[in-house]
C-alpha positions as CSV (number, residue, x, y, z in Angstrom):
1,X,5.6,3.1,-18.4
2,X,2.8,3.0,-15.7
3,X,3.5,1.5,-12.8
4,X,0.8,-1.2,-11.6
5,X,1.1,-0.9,-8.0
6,X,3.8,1.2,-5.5
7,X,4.4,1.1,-2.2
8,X,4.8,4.7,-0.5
9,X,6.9,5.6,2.6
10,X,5.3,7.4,5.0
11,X,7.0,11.1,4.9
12,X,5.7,11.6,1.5
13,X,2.4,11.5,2.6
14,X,3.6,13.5,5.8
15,X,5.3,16.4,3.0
16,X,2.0,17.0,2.0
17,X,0.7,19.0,4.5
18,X,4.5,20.4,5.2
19,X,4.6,24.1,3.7
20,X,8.0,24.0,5.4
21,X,9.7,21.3,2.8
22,X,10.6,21.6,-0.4
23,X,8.8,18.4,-1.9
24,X,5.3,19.2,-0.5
25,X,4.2,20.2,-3.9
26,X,5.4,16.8,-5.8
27,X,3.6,15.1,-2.6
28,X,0.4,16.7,-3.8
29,X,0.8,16.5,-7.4
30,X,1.7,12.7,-6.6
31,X,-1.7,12.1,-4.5
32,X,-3.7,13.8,-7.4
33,X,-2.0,11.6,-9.8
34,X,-2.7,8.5,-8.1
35,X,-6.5,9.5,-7.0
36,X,-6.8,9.7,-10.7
37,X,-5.2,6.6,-11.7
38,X,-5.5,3.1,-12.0
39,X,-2.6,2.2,-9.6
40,X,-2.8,0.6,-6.3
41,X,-0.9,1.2,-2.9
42,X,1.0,-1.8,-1.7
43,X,1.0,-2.6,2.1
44,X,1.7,-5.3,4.7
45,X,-0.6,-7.8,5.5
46,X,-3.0,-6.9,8.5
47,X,-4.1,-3.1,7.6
48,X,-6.9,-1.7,8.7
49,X,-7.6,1.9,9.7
50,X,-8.4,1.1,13.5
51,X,-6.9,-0.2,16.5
52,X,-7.1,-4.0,15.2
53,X,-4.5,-2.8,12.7
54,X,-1.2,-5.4,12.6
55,X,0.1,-3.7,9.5
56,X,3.6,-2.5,10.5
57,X,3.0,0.2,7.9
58,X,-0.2,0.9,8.5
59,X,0.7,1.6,11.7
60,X,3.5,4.4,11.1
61,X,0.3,5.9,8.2
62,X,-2.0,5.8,11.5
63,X,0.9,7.2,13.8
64,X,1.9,9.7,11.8
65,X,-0.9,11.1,9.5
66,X,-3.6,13.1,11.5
67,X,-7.6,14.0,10.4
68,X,-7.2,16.9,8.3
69,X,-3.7,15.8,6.6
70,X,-4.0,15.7,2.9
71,X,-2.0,12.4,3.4
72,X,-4.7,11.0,6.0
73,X,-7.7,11.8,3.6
74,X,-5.6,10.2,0.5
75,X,-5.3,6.7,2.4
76,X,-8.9,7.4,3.6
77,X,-10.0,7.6,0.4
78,X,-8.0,4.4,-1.1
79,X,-8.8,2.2,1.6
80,X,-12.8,3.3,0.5
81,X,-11.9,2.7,-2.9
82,X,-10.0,-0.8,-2.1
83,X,-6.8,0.2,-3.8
84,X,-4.5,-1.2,-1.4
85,X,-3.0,-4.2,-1.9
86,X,-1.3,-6.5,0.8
87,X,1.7,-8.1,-0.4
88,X,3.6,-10.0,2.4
89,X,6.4,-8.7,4.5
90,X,8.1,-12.2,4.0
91,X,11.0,-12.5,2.0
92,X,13.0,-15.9,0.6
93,X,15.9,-15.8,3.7
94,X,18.8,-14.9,1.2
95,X,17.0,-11.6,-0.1
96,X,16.3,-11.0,4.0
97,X,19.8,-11.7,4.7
98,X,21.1,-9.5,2.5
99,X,18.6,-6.6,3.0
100,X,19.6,-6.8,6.7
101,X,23.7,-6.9,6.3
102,X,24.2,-4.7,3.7
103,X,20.9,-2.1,4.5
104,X,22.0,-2.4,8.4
105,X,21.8,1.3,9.3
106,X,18.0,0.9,8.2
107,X,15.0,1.1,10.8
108,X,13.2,-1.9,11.0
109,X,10.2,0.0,9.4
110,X,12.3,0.9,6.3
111,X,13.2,-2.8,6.2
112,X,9.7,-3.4,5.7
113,X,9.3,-1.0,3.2
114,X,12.1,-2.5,1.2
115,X,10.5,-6.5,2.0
116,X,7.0,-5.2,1.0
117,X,8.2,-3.5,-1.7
118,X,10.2,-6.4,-3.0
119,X,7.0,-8.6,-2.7
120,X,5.1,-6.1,-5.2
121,X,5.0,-6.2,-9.0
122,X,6.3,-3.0,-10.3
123,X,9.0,-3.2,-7.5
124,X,9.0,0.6,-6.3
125,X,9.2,2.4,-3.4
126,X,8.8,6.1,-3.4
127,X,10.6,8.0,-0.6
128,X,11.8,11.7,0.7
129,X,14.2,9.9,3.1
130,X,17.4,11.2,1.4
131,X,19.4,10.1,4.7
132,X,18.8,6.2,5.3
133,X,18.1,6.1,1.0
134,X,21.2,8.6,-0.4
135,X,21.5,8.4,-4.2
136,X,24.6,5.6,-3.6
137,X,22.2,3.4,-1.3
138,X,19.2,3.8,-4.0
139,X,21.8,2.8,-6.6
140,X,23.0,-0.1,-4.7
141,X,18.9,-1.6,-4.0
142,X,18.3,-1.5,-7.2
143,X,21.3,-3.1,-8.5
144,X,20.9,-5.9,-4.9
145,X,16.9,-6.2,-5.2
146,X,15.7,-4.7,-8.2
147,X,13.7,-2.3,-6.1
148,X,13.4,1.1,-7.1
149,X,13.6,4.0,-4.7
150,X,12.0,7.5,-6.5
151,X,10.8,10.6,-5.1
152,X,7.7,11.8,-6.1
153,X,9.0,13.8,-8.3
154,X,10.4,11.2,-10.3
155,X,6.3,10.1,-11.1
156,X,4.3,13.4,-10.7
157,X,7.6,16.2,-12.2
């Protein structure tokens, strides 16, 4: 089933221009599948590609992905095409409660990930952070939130 939006953590777009890891080519094939497609890219409120930014994600994509970076030209290019889609990082207070006692180890950026995420329509989140989101913590956010947590590869193969 297509997906109708997506939010998208930062290192995937960062694996794309890694030769040294193992899932740059799914970060690719995952940026040419979405250039192609009809889905958007879900982000906090505020984003802008410049220094009036107050997106907390947009400002790891602006930290973190240089000019040149496959994953720099790919939000280039949907921020052009208007294919982002705010969605807030506001939560009801049990859903935040629960995201912050039982995802506690999480950075506060990976909590926004999850709130944003949770605030989107086809609730998925695709991440290469195998540390803070092991196989038993994806299992247990999408059992707690309904959120999905994929790799690439689980989109692109």
């Amino acid at each position: 089933m297509p997906l109708i939006d997506l939010v998208i953590d930062t290192n995937v777009l960062v694996h794309a221009s890694n030769g040294q890891v193992p899932k740059q080519r799914h970060s690719i094939n995952l940026i040419d599948y979405l250039l192609a497609s009809s889905e958007v890219i879900c982000i906090d409120d505020g984003f802008v590609w410049d220094d009036t930014n107050r997106s907390f994600i947009g400002s790891e994509y602006r930290n973190h992905l240089k000019n040149g970076m496959l994953g720099y030209t790919f939000v280039v290019t949907m921020l052009a095409g208007k294919r982002f889609k705010e969605c807030s990082r506001s939560v009801p207070v049990n859903i935040s409660k629960k995201i912050n006692q039982c995802i506690s180890h999480l950075k506060p950026r990976d909590k926004t990930f999850l709130k944003v995420t949770y605030n989107s329509i086809s609730k998925t989140l695709i991440s290469h952070d195998n540390e803070d989101f092991h196989q038993s913590k994806r299992s247990h956010i999408i059992r707690q939130f309904k959120i999905e947590v994929m790799d690439a590869s689980d989109i692109v193969g």
